[in-house]
C-alpha positions as CSV (number, residue, x, y, z in Angstrom):
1,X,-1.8,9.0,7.4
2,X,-0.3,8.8,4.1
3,X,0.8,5.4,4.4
4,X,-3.6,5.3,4.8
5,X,-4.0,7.6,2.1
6,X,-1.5,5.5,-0.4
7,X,-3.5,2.4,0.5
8,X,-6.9,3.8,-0.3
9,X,-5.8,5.2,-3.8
10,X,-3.8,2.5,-5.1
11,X,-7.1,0.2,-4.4
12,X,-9.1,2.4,-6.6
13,X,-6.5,2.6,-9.5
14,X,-6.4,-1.2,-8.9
15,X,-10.2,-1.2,-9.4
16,X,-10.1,0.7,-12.5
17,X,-6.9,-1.6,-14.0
18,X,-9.1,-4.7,-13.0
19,X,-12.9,-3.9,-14.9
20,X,-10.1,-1.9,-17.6
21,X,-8.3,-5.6,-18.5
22,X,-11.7,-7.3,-18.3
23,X,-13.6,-4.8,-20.0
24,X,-11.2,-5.3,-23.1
25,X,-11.1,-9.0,-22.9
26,X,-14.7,-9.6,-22.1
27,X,-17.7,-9.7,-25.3
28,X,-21.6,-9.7,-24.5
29,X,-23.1,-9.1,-21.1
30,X,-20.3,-9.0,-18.7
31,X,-21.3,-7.1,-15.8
32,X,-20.5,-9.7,-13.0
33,X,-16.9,-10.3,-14.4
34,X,-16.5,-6.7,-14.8
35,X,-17.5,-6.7,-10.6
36,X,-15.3,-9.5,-9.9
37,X,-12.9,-7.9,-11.9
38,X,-12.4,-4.3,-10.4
39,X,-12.6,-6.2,-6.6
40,X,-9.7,-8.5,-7.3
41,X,-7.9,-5.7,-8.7
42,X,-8.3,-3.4,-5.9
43,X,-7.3,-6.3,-3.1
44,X,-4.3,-7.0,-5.1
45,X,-3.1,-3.2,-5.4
46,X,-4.3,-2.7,-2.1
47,X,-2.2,-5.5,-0.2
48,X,0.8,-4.9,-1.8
49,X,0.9,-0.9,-1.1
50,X,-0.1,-1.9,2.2
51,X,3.0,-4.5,2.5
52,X,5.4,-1.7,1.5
53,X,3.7,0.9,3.4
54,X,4.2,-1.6,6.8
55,X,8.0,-1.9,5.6
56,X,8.6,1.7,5.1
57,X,7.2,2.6,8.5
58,X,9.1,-0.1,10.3
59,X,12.5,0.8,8.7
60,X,11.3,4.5,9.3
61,X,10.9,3.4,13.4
62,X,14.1,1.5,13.5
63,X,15.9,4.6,11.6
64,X,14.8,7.0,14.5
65,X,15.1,4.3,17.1
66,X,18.5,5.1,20.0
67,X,20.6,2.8,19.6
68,X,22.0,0.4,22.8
69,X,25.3,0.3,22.5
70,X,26.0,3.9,21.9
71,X,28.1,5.8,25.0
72,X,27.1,8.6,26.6
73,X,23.5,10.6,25.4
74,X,22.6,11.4,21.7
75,X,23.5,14.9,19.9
76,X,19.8,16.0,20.2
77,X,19.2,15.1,23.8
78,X,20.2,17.2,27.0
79,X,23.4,16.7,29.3
């Protein structure tokens, strides 16, 4: 869920960096690069918090994960 959560807010600070660097660099009527702007800026934040959001949970599940080799059961389970 907050790997979700983390997604979904770094696309709208994305958003707002993307129409912020065109609204500076933009003169007269600019409202479809503005647009174009804030959507490239949110798929870009978006993606790559979403790429380390996928690694963090994988190395979180291989963490956890029992591993084969050990000998005998792990601390936490029964005997």
């Amino acid at each position: 869920m907050l790997a979700f959560l983390g997604t979904v807010a770094a696309g709208a600070f994305g958003a707002t960096i993307g129409y912020g660097l065109v609204d500076i660099g933009c003169e007269g009527d600019c409202d479809v690069a503005k647009i174009v702007g804030m959507v490239v800026g949110a798929v870009v934040a978006t993606v790559g918090v979403g790429v380390v959001a996928v690694l963090v949970l994988r190395a979180m599940s291989e963490w956890r994960r029992p591993r084969a080799e050990a000998s005998g059961p792990l601390p936490d389970e029964p005997r």
